[in-house]
N, C-alpha and C positions, 0 to 999 in steps of 0.2 A: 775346530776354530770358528768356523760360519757352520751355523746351521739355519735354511730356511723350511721349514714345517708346512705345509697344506695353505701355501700362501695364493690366495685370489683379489685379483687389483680389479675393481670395476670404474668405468668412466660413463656413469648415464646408466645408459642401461647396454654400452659395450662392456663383454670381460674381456678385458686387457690380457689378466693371467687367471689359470685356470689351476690349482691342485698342484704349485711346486713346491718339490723336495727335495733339497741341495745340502750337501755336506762338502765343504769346502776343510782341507787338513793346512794345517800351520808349515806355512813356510810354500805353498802350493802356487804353481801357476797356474789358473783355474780359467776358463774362457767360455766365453756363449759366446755361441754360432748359429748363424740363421739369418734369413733374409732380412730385407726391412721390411719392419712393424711386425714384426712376428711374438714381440716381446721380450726380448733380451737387455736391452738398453732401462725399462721397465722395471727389470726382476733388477737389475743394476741400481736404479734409484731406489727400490725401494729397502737392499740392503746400506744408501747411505742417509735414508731415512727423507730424500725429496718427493719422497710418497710416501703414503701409509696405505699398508692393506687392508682390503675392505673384512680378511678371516687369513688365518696362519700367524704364525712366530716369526720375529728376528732372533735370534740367538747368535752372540758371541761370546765363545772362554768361557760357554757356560751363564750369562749373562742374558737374561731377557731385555732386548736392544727399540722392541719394535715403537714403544711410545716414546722416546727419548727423542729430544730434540737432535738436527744435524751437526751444528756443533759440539755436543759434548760427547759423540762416537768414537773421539778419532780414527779417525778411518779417511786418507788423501784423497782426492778424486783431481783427477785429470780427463778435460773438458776434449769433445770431436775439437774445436776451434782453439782452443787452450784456454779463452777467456783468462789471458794476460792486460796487464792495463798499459795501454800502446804506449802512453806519455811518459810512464814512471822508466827510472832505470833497470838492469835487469834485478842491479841489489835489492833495490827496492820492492820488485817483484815478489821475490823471494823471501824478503825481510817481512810481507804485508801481514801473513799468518801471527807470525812470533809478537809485531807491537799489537795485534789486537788483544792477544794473551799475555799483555803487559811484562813481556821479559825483558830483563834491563839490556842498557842500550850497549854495554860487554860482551854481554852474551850473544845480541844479535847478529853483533859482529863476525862474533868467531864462529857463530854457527852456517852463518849464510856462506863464508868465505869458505869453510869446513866442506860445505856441502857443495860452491861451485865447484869444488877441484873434483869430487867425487863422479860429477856430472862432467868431467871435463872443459867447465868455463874458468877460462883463466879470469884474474883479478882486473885486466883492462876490458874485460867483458861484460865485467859485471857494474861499469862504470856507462855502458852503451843504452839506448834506449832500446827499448823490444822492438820496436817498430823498423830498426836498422840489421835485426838480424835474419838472415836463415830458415827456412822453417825448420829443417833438423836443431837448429841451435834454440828455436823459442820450444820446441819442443823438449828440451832440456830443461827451460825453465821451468817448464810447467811439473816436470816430475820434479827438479829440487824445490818447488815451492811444496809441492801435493807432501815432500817426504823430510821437510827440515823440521818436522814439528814431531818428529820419530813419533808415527802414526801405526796401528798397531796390523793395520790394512791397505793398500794402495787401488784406487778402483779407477780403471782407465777405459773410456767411453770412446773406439775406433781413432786412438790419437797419430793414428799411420793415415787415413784416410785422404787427407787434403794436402799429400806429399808426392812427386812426381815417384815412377815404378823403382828406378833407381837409388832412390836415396829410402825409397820404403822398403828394401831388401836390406838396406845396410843397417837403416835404425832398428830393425827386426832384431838383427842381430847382439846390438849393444843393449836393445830392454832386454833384453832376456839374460845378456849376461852381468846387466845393470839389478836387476834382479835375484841373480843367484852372488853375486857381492852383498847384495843390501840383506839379503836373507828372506824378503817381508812376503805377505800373504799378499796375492795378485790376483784380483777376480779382472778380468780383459772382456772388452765387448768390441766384435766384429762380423762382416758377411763376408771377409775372407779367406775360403776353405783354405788354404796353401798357408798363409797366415796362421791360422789355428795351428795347422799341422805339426808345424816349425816352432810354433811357442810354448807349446800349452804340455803339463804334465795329464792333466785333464782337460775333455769338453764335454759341454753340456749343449746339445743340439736342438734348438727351437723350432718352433712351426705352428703361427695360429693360437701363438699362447698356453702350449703346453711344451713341455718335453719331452721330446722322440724318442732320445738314447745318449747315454753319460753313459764314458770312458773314456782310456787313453787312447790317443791318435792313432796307433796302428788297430786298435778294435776297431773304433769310428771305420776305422778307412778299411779295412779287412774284412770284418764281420758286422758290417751295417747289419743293425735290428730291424729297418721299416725299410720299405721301397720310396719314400721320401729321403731319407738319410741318406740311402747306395745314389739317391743321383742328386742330389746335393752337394756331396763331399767327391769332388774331382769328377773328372770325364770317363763315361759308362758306355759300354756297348748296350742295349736291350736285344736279347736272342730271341731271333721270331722262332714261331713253332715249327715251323719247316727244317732249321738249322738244329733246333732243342731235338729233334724228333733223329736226325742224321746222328746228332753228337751221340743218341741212349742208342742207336743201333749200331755204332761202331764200338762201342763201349763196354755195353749193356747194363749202363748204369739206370736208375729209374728215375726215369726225368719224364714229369708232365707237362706237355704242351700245354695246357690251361692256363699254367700256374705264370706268372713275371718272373721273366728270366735275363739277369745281368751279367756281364764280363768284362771286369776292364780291361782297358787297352795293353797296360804290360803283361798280361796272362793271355794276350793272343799273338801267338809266334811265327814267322815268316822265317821258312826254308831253313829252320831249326834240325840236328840231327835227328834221327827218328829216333821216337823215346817211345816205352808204354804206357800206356795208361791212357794215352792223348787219340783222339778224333781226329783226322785230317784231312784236309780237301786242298781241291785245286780252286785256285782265287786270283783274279783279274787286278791291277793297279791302276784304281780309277783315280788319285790324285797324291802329291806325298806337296807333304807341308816340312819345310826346317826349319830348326829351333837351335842348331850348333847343337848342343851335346847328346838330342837328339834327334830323332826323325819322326812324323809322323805319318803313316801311309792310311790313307782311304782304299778298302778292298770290295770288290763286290765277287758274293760267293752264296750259295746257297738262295737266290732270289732276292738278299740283302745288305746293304754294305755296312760292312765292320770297320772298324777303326783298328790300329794297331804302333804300339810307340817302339821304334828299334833305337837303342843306342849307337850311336855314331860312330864309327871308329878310323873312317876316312875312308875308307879302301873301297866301298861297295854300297851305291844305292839301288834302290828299284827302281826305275824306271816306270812313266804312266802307259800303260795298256800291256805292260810285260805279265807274263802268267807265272806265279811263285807257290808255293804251296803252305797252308794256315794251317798250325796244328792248337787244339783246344780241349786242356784237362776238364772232363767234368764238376772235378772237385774244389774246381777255380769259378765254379759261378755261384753267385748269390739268387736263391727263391725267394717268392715271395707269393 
C-alpha cells in the first residue's frame, strides 16, 4: 500500500531522516514511535508530500507518489491542533475539502451529514461553531473532514496529545475502532509507548532519525531489538552485574556480566510459588506505589533495587521494609 524506499530528508546540512524503509499493508494501523524530534512526524509529512526528500521513493498502490503535489495524493491528514477554522460551523468545517473540489452543493450535503453520524456528530452539531465544542468532539471534526473526501490514507499527527488523560484513553478507543469501521490505511504519529501499544497492528520505533525496530507491539515490547527500544517502550529494570552474575549461578544459564541486562517489571515475581527454572533471593520493600488494578513495589536486593508490578486482588499488600522473596526467570531478560 505505502511504501517508503531509502528516503533521507536533510534541512541544511541537518539529516532529518536517514535510510527509511517502511512498508505499510492496506487496511494497516501503522504508527511511529519515538521521542521528539527523532523524526517520525517528518517521515509523516513527507509521505503527505509537506516535504520532499532529499533521496528515496514515495510509493503508493504501486504508484510513484514522491513528486506529486499534496493535493492530488489523497491521503487525509489530521493536524496535533486539528487546524479547524474556529469561526466556520462544524458543517462547514467539514464541507471545506468537498467545495474546493467543486462537488455540487447535493452532494455536499449528504456527504458531510453521511459522515457526522459516522463520527457520532449529530445534525445540531454540525450547526455549532468549532470553537463551542469539546476537544474530543473538534477531534471528530477533524477526522470527518481528513476522511469525507474517501481518501485512500488517513495520516494523523499525535491528535490525542493536547486531551486531558481521561478522555485520551477513551478516544483511543473509538480511533481505533473508528478505524476498523472505516477500513482505511492509518499511518499515527506519537511519543506514547502505551498509545502505540493499544493501537497499532504495527510500529515503527524512531531515534535520531533512523529506525531502530518495526513490528508488532507484543515484539516491540517482548523482543526489543536495541537497548534503546527495551527502555523506551514501558518501564525496565536494568540487572546490575552482581544480580546477572547471582541469577547464572542459581541457574546456570550463561549470562554475562559485561553485557546490558533488562527485566521488566511483570517478569519480576514476589513471593510467587516456587517454580523451576527461576533465581530467587530474599529482597527488602523499599517503597510500593498504587495504581488500583495494580501495585507497584520498589525492592532492594542484590545491592540494587528492582521494580516489580503485582496485580491487585485486594486481600494482600507488602508492606515498606517487610522482607518477601523475588524469584527471576533467566529467560525473561533481554541482552544487549
Amino acid at each position: 500500500m505505502i511504501n517508503l524506499t531509502g528516503i533521507e530528508v536533510k534541512f541544511g546540512d541537518f539529516t532529518a531522516l536517514k535510510d527509511i524503509n517502511i512498508h505499510v499493508q492496506e487496511g494497516q494501523f501503522y504508527t511511529f514511535l519515538g521521542p521528539s524530534g527523532c523524526g517520525k512526524t517528518t517521515t509523516l509529512r513527507t509521505i503527505t508530500g509537506f516535504i520532499k526528500p532529499t533521496q528515496g521513493r514515495v510509493v503508493v498502490k504501486g504508484k510513484d507518489i514522491t513528486d506529486m503535489p499534496v493535493e492530488k495524493r489523497n491521503i487525509g491528514m489530521v493536524f496535533q491542533n486539528y487546524a479547524l477554522f474556529p469561526t466556520m460551523s462544524v458543517y462547514e468545517n467539514i464541507a471545506f475539502g468537498l467545495r474546493v473540489n467543486k462537488v455540487n452543493k447535493t452532494d455536499i450535503d449528504r456527504r458531510v451529514r453521511e459522515m457526522g453520524k459516522k463520527v457520532e456528530l449529530r445534525d445540531k452539531q454540525l450547526m455549532r461553531k468549532v470553537a463551542e465544542l469539546s476537544g474530543g468532539q473538534q477531534q471528530r471534526v477533524a477526522i470527518a473532514r481528513a476522511l469525507v473526501n474517501n481518501p485512500a490514507i488517513i495520516c494523523l499527527d499525535e491528535p490525542l496529545s493536547n486531551l486531558d488523560a481521561k478522555l485520551r484513553v477513551q478516544l483511543r478507543g473509538e480511533l481505533k475502532e473508528m478505524q476498523k469501521n472505516f477500513g482505511i490505511t492509518t499511518v499515527y504519529v506519537t511519543h506514547d509507548q502505551e498509545e502505540a501499544l493499544t493501537l497499532s497492528d504495527c510500529i515503527a520505533v524512531f531515534n535520531n532519525g533512523v529506525i531502530e525496530q518495526i513490528g508488532a507491539p507484543n515484539e516491540i515490547y517482548n523482543h526489543s531489538k536495541t537497548e534503546f527500544v527495551c527502555n523506551f517502550i514501558g518501564d525496565i529494570n536494568k540487572v546490575q552485574p552482581q544480580l546477572l552474575s547471582e541469577i547464572a549461578a542459581q541457574t546456570g544459564a550463561a549470562l554475562d556480566p559485561k553485557k546490558a541486562s533488562y527485566v521488566r517489571l511483570e517478569r519480576v515475581h514476589v513471593n510467587m510459588p516456587a517454580a523451576s527454572g527461576f533465581a530467587s533471593f530474599k529482597a527488602k520493600v523499599v517503597s510500593r506505589e498504587y495504581y488500583g488494578l495494580y501495585i507497584k513495589y520498589t525492592l532492594s536486593l542484590c545491592g540494587q533495587t528492582v521494580k516489580s508490578i503485582e496485580k491487585n486482588d485486594g486481600t494482600k499488600y507488602f508492606e515498606t521494609g517487610e522482607e518477601v522473596s523475588v524469584f527471576i526467570k533467566p529467560d525473561d531478560l533481554m541482552v544487549y
